[in-house]
N, C-alpha and C positions, 0 to 999 in steps of 0.2 A: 504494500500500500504506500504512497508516494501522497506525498502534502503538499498544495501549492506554496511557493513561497511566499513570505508577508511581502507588500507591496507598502511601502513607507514615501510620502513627501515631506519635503524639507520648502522649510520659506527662510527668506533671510528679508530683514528689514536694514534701506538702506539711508544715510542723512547723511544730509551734505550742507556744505554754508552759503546764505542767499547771495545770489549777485545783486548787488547793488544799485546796478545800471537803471537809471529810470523807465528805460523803454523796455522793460522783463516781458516776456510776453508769458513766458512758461518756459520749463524743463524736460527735455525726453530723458527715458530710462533705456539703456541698451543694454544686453545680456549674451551672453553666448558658449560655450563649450569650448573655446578655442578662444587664444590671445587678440584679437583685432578683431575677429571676424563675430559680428553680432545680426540676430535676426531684426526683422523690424521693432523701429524705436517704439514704446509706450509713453506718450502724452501725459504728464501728468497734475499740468498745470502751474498753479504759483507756490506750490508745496513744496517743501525741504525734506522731505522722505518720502520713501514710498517701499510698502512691503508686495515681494513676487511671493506666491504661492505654488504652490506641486510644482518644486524641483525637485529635481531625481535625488534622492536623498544617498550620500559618497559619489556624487560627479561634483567635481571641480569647478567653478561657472564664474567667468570674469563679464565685470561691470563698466559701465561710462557714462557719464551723464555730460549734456550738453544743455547750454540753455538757448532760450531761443529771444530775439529780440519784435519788435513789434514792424520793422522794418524789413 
C-alpha cells in the first residue's frame, strides 16, 4: 500500500521601503525559480509588502520589485 505524499505550500511575505518620488504610481512584484528570469509582474499598488501564497514549499524563489511612476 503506497500513500500519497503531503502536498505542502509555503508563502513568504515581502517589504520593502517607499519610494519617495511624488509621481509613485505603484509597485510590481516579480518572482521566479531562476536568478533574473521572473514570470509576469503582480500589480500591487501603493503598498510596501505584499504576501505570495502556494509556493512550492523547499524550491528556492528569487524576488524584484520595481516601482512604477505615473508617467
Amino acid at each position: 500500500m503506497t500513500l500519497p505524499s503531503a502536498v505542502s505550500a509555503a508563502s513568504v511575505t515581502l517589504r520593502w521601503q517607499a519610494n519617495s518620488e511624488p509621481d509613485l504610481a505603484g509597485y510590481l512584484v516579480y518572482y521566479g525559480t531562476r536568478s533574473r528570469i521572473y514570470g509576469q509582474p503582480i500589480s500591487v499598488g501603493k503598498v510596501t509588502s505584499h504576501t505570495l501564497n502556494n509556493l512550492a514549499d523547499g524550491t528556492t524563489y528569487y524576488f524584484s520589485i520595481s516601482a512604477l511612476d505615473t508617467a
